[in-house]
C-alpha positions, 0 to 999 in steps of 0.5 A: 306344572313347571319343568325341571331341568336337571343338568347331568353328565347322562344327559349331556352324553346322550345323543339320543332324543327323550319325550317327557310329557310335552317337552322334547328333550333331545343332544345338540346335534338336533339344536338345528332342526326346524321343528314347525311350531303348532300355531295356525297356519300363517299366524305369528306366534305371540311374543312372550316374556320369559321369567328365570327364578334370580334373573332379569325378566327377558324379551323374545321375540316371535318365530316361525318354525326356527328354533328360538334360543335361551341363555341361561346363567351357570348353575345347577338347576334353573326353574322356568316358571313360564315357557311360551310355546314353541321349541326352545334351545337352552345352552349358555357357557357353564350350564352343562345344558348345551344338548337340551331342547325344550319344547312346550305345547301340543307336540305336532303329528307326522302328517300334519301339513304345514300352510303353503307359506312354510317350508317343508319340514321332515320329521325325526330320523327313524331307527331301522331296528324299531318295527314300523316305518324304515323311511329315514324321514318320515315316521309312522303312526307308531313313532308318534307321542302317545307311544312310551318313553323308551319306545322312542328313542332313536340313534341319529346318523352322525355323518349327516350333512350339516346346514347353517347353524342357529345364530345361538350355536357356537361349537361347529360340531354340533351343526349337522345337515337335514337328512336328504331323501334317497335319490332314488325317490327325488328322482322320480319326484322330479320325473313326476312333475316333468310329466305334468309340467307341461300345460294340460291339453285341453279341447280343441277350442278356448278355455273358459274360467268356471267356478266350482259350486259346492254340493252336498248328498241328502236323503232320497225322496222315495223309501230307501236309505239310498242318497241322492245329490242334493239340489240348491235353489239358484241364490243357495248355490255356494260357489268356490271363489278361491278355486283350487285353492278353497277346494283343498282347504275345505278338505284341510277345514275337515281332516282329521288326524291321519285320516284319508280326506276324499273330494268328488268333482261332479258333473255332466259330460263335457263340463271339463271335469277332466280338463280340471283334473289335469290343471290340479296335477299341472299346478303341483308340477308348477309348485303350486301345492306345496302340501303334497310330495306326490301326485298321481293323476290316473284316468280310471278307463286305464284301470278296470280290465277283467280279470287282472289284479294290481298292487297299490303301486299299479294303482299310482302308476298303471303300466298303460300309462306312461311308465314311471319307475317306481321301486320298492325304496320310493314306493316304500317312502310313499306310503309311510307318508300318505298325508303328503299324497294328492291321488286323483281318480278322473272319470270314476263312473267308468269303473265297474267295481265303483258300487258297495266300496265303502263295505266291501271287503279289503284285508291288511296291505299285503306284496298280494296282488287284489282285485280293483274292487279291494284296492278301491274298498281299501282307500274309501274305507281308509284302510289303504294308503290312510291319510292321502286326499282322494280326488275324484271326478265323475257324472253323478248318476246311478250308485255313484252317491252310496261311494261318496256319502261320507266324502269330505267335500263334494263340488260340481261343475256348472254349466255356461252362462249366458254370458260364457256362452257367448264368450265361447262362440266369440273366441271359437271364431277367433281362434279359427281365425274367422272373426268375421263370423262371430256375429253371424253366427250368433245369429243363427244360434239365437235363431233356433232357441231350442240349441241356444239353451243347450249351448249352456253346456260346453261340448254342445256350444263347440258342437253348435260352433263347429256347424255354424262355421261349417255352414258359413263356409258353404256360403248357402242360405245357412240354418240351423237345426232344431233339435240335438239329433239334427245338430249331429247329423248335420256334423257326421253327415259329410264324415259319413259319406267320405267313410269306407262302406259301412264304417259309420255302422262299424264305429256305431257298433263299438260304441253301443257295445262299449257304452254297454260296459260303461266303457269309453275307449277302445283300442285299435285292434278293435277295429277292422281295418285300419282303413277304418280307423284311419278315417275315424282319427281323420274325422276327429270321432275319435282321438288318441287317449292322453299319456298312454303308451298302448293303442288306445283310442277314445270318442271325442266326446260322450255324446258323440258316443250316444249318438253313434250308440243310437244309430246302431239301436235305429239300423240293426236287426239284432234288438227284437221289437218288443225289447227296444222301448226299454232303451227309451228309460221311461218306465224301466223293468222290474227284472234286468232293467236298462241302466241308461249309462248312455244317457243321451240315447233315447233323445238321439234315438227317437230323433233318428226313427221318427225325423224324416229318413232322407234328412236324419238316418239316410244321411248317415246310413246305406237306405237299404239300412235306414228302411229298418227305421220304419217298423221301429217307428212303429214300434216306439210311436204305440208305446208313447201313446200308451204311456200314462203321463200321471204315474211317471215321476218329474224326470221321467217326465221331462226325459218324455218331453224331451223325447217328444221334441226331439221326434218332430212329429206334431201327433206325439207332441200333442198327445203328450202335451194333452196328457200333462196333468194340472198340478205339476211337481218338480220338488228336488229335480233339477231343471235345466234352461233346456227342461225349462224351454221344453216344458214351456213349449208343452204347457202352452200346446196343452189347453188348460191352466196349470199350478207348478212346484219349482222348489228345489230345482235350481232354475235360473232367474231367467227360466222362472220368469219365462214360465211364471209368464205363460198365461196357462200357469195360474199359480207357482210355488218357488224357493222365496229368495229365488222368487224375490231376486226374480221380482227384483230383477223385473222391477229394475227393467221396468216389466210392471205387468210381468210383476204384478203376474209373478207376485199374484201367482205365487204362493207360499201354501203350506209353509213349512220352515225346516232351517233358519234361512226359512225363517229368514226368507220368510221375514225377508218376503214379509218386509218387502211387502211392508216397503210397497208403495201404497199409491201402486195399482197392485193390492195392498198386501202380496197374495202368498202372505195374505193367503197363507193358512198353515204354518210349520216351524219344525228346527229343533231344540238348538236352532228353534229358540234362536229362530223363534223370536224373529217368526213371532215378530211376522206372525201378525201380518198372516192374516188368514193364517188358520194353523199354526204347528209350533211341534217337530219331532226333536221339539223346538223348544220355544219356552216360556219365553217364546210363548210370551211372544207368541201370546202377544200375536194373537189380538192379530191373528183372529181367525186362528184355528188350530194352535199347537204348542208340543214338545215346547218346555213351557211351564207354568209361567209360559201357562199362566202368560197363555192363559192371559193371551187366550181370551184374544183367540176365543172365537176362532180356536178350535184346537190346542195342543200342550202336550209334552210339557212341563205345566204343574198345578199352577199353570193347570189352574191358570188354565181351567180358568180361562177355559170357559171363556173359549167358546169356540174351543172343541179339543184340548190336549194337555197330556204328559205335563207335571200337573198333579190330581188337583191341577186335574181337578180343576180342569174337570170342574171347569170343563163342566162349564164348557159343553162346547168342548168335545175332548179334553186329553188328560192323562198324565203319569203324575195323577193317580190313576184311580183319580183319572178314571173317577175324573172320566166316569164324571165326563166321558169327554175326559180322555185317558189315551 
């Protein structure tokens, strides 16, 4: 439908503007507002041509979000019989349509954010005697198009400020200036940016680039509805090159209109979650993001105070944090644009009102003040402040993943690599100026192999550093220790012998009792003197909290804190015997259990009860306190040796490991080893470079031999050729692009006796393919064993695809017939293949034309047993090429499976045909297809001939049932189940 525009006086006088279907209609003195243009971002409309009924086809030029301008011959109505999208200025001497603006195309929302290459763009002036928005900038959902004709009309402030005019304006007083936003809120934007102009502060040590890594929830394994944070295999990891940047355009990719976008930044204590937060409100302040107007960068440990409540402003500015002045006029324009508003949450885990967010209850925004748990339930359920991106940065641990399991986009913070490792201790050294000591301290890391793989994570790579220089200044026989305990013993043991008497026992206690309220700051009155606090800052255990106006003070590091909290659990009397096992988070109550926030605790704990107490505890402790150890010892050693290693699942497991090592002592070490079981399943548990040097240590203490699962766990390259190596592990199952990078990697440095090892323990049986990229990995492993060199030592085919006997092809109807004719082309090289389950739950859907494929293996596959072909849409073509093919598999198939298909009579005949011929077949399932009573008594009379044939299933709701109780009293072997 084209657009009339019909000059009248009413139209020129009006100053107001009119919405008619897609076009905006509006007076001269709107000609100069930059409407954006709804093309993508940085896309360049596409020139159009413009054709006037009796006039000269026109050229136009394209535009960005500038208004484009028309020149029309005098007349009373001009049709345009084809308007390009975009906004459009008619005006012309003599038309009378200088005051009318055209704009064709999806009209642009209010909290639509423009590419970062535009400028900002405020939206049509807001009438204050319309209910809704009262900003003069910004309207609200209700000033959008869907709303009727005279809701939105609007009377402009005639006494704006002008700007320069369009180059097709001639009259001066139709120029007017863009409205300005209240200097009450420019002011506190540019105070805004002035806190975070400055460089963020980050730990006392260099800064290392790390690129994000996407991740994503998935199911939990046990039988709850609860999700877990899924594990890649090392080649799936998708790392976010683009830095910040990708980061928020994921969260642009998934938005949808007016919605609140949230993104969680997880990850481990001291991977510089919180460093990473305040370079994202560092680089707004630096205009870095031009997509937001505001950021609010909030520490969490700032919020969650028993029993106080807030308003939403309190909850973009906590009073304990630097005050900002937020009144109700630049409060009022934050949240009638809550698109343009980037809030960032950092250290989430502390919050106490975290769990049940997504259906707690929250009302309608109110001047009442709520609870933290409302204010929160409002902005997850999108109730609150709808529209903004909420950032978050947290562990993931405990309930964590229920508040995030409809989070838009989920990154974690990976751990150093090798290489960044090393990079960390060459610039310590360097900055401290002690370059000099750089390659001896990397001596004495890779003297202790234990520490090395712990120095993947950066606040233990600062805490090794830090030793390391220590000890090199001493100038004795320098060594490190091997385990976490001894590694900060070593670090507070000078600390705690200049320490005011008992103030090491004093700030271990506060911080056990703050980690119980997965808390960790703490403020000076806290403490009992300011003796004490005073040695506690000198010494660095802990440090001023950043941006805060109170007293507030937080441990140096979470597993600084862990430790402190386990030299309070290893000394003091309070904690009954009986009880303290539960802190080891082996094998937790039923009823009130430990939830382990201080999840360092039981390796700092069994380190410091069981290594020797002049060396361990009595270094830090009065001896007349560290004798309490002693009982404890004995306490903790009965329950190790109690436990059944059998019933504890993968994690548990490797904490037991880790807990084992960290003791020293070789009879828990030992014990423990020789209880492993022989198959060991690390199905979806991470393992990290020290998980893989603790369990290495153990398989080879145990004196048996071992089959490993390492599907699902995102271990290194490097770690799966360390354990694939051991001669105890006689057989591995591993993600097959993890497996294959690994052979490559080996192969290039030459290790053929590694080689042939990894690829003859490793086995890919059952295999299940659940995604195309099963399919594809599988193919991949299937092509390299077809580009060996024959003349190799090594046999002809790899073991895991000659040894392969049963095959699942589970991907559904849509992804099923697109992977299917790629798996149909490496059925042949299975040899032993014995089972071959073509049916899912969704069904796949394979066809006729699968089966054609299918059919064409089966001279191959000659010792094939089971074949089941459900759920596939097959029908009588499909049947009749089946029929054909079978005869190849009549010596080995025992059962087949066409359930759930389309096969009428013809494919039912072709069927019965064929039937005698199968000699080994025992079982047949043909129910629920379309075959009517004649199909069904073909396949009766030729089931006379097979008296090899055990079961024949039949029933189908297309055969009468009288004649399919006659077919069964004739053969018993008929089954109508």
């Amino acid at each position: 439908m084209q657009p009339l525009i019909h000059p009248s006086p009413t139209a020129e006088s009006s100053r107001v503007p009119m919405l008619t279907g897609s076009f905006l209609m509006g007076p001269a003195s709107l000609s100069t507002v930059p409407y954006p243009s709804p093309t993508l971002s940085n896309q360049e409309p596409v020139p159009s041509q413009i054709y006037l009924e009796g006039a000269a086809q026109m050229s136009v030029p394209p535009s960005r979000s500038s208004l484009n301008c028309l020149d029309l011959p005098a007349g009373h109505i001009q049709i345009l019989t084809a308007v390009p999208q975009g906004l459009w200025q008619i005006s012309g001497t003599g038309t009378g349509l200088s005051s009318v603006l055209i704009y064709h195309g999806e009209m642009p929302q209010a909290n639509q954010v423009l590419p970062s290459s535009s400028p900002t763009v405020p939206s049509l002036p807001k009438s204050p005697d319309r209910p809704g928005s009262t900003s003069p900038f910004a309207p609200s959902a209700a000033d959008l198009p869907s709303m009727p004709e005279p809701a939105l009309t609007s009377r402009i402030n005639e006494t704006e400020d002008t700007i320069s005019p369009s180059p097709c304006q001639v009259s001066p007083e139709s120029s007017n200036k863009l409205p300005k936003w209240p200097e009450s809120v420019e002011q506190f934007q540019h105070s805004l940016r002035d806190k975070y102009q400055a460089l963020p502060e980050s730990p006392s040590g260099p800064l290392i680039a790390m690129e994000l890594v996407r991740a994503r929830l998935e199911r939990g394994s046990n039988k709850s509805q609860e999700r877990e944070l899924a594990t890649p295999d090392w080649t799936e990891r998708q790392l976010a090159h683009g830095g910040l940047a990708e980061v928020l355009q994921v969260v642009s990719d998934y938005r949808r209109l007016r919605e609140t976008k949230v993104v969680a930044v997880l990850g481990k204590a001291g991977q510089g979650k919180s460093h990473w937060a305040r370079t994202v409100s560092h680089a707004w302040a630096c205009d870095q993001l031009p997509q937001y107007d505001f950021v609010f960068h909030v520490p969490c440990h700032c919020l969650d105070r028993p029993g106080d409540t807030y308003q939403l402003r309190d909850l973009l500015c906590p009073p304990s944090l630097q005050p900002l002045a937020m009144d109700d006029e630049v409060f009022g324009h934050i949240v009638k644009q809550p698109d343009r508003v980037l809030l960032i949450l950092d250290a989430f885990e502390e919050l106490e009102a975290q769990e049940g967010l997504l259906h707690g209850p929250y009302g309608p925004l109110s001047p009442e003040p709520y609870s933290l748990r409302g204010l929160l339930a409002g902005l997850f359920q999108r109730k609150l402040l709808r529209g903004c991106t909420l950032l978050l940065t947290a562990r993931p641990r405990g309930r964590l993943a229920q508040s995030l399991s409809k989070a838009d986009a989920i990154f974690e913070v990976p751990s150093f690599s090798t290489k960044q490792a090393l990079t960390y201790v060459r610039q310590y050294f360097e900055n401290s100026g002690t370059a000099g000591n750089q390659d001896k301290a990397l001596g004495l890391l890779q003297g202790q192999p234990f520490l090395l793989t712990h120095s993947h994570s950066p606040v233990l790579c600062k805490a090794m550093c830090q030793l390391s220089k220590a000890l090199l200044e001493r100038g004795t026989e320098a060594k490190l220790p091997c385990t976490l305990t001894g590694l900060y013993v070593g670090l507070l043991g000078p600390a705690a012998r200049d320490s005011p008497s008992g103030a090491l026992v004093e700030l271990a206690k506060l911080a056990w009792e703050l980690g119980r309220r997965h808390q960790s700051t703490l403020q000076e009155t806290q403490f009992s003197s300011m003796e004490v606090k005073t040695w506690a800052v000198t010494q660095g255990l802990v440090q001023p909290t950043l941006g805060t106006t109170e007293a507030q003070l937080v441990f140096s590091s979470f597993l600084l804190q862990c430790f402190l909290g386990a030299v309070w659990l290893a000394q003091c009397t309070e904690i009954k015997d009986k009880e303290l096992p539960q802190y080891l988070a082996l094998t937790p109550r039923k009823k009130r259990p430990y939830d382990n926030w201080l999840e360092g605790v039981p390796r700092f704990l069994t380190g410091l009860v069981f290594q020797p107490r002049a060396h361990c505890l009595g270094a830090l402790v009065e001896p007349t306190v560290a004798a309490e150890a002693d009982r404890k010892r004995k306490v903790l050693t009965r329950y190790l040796k109690r436990l059944k290693l059998r019933t504890l699942r993968a994690g548990r497991l490797l904490e037991l490991l880790h807990c084992a090592h960290e003791t020293q002592e070789p009879g828990i070490w030992e014990h423990v080893a020789h209880q492993l079981p022989g198959h060991l399943s690390f199905l979806g548990t991470r393992l990290t470079p020290p998980d893989v040097h603790v369990l290495g240590r153990a398989l080879e203490m145990a004196s048996q031999d071992f089959s490993l699962d390492l599907r699902q766990t995102g271990i290194e390259t490097s770690g799966l050729g360390s354990l694939v190596g051991l001669s105890c592990v006689t057989g591995f199952r591993a993600s097959l692009s993890d497996t294959m990078v690994l052979w490559e990697s080996l192969r290039q440095r030459g290790e053929a006796q590694l080689l042939q090892a990894a690829e003859g323990k490793f086995t890919i049986e059952p295999f299940k393919a659940k995604s195309p990229k099963d399919v594809e990995d599988l193919d991949s492993l299937v092509q390299t064993q077809r580009l060996r060199n024959p003349s190799e030592d090594a046999a002809k085919d790899l073991p895991a695809i000659r040894d392969l006997k049963k095959l699942e092809f589970a991907l559904g109807p849509i992804l099923g017939p697109q992977a299917f004719p790629t798996l149909a082309k490496i059925l042949p090289a299975f040899s032993s293949l014995q089972h071959l389950d073509l049916d899912s739950l969704s069904e796949n859907k394979i066809g006729d034309e699968g089966v054609s494929q299918l059919s064409a293996t089966f001279p191959q596959l000659k010792v094939l047993e089971t074949l089941n072909l459900s759920q596939n849409s097959i029908t009588d073509v499909g049947a009749c090429k089946l029929a054909e093919a079978l005869p190849a598999l009549a010596k080995s198939l025992l059962r087949l499976s066409l359930y759930n298909n389309c096969i009428c009579d013809v494919g039912a005949k072709s069927l019965a045909q064929v039937l005698p011929d199968m000699v080994s077949l025992r079982v047949m399932d043909v129910q629920f297809n379309k075959f009517t009573a004649a199909g069904a008594q073909q396949l009766a009379s030729s089931l006379q001939k097979c008296p090899q044939v055990e079961t024949l299933a039949m029933w189908t709701p297309t055969i009468p049932f009288g004649v399919q109780e006659h077919l069964q009293q004739l053969d018993a072997r008929i089954s109508l189940r």
